[in-house]
N, C-alpha and C positions, 0 to 999 in steps of 0.2 A: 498589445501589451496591456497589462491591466495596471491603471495607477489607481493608486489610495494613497492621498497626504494625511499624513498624522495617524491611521491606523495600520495595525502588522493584521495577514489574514491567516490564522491557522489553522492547520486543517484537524480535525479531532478523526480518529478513526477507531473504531465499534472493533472492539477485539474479543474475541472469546478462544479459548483455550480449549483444544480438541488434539488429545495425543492420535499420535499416527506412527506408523513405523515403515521403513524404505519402500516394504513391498505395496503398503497402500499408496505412495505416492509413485511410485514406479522408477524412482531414480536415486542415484547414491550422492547426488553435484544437484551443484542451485544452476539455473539456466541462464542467470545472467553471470555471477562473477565465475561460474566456472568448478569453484573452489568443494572440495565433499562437506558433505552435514558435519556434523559433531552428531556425540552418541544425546546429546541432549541439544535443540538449536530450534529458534524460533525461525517460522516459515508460513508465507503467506502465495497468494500469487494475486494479478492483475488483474484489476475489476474492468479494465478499457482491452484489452488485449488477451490473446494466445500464449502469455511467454513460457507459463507452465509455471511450477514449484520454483520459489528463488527463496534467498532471505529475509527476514522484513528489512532489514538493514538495507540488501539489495530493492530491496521496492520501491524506500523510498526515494533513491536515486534513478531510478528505471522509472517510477512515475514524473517525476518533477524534469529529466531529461525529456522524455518524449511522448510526453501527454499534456502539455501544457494548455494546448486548446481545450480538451475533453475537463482538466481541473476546471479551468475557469467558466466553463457550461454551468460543471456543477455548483459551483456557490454561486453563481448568479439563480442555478434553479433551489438552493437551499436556502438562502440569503435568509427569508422571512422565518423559515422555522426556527421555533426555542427549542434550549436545550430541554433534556431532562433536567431534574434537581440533582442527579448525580455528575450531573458535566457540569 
């Protein structure tokens, strides 16, 4: 388990906006909650894992449930880097 007294650890995550439609992602349902897209619907998938196309909503539940060792690799291995002046 990771402890920090006195600080919260957030994660920032690097988005960029790339339209896609059903047939480039090959699926009409996110892989985790199951549920179809919307005709407009943000969608990422899993930088630790296989899961496929989910929601970002679904990501960040699917990350923070069953990647918890692989997060905390990562900010131990980003710890030291700055942001950009835009973060």
């Amino acid at each position: 388990m990771y402890n920090v007294i006195g600080n919260l650890i957030v994660l920032w995550r690097e988005a960029w906006l790339k339209p896609l439609y059903d047939s480039d992602i090959g699926s009409d349902f996110c892989n985790f909650c199951k549920r179809r897209f919307n005709e407009l619907d943000f969608v990422t998938s899993c930088e630790f894992c296989e899961i496929g196309i989910i929601h970002t909503t679904c990501s960040d539940k699917h990350i923070l449930n069953s990647h918890k060792k692989e997060i905390l690799n990562k900010i131990e291995s980003q710890r030291d880097r700055r942001l950009h002046d835009y973060q």
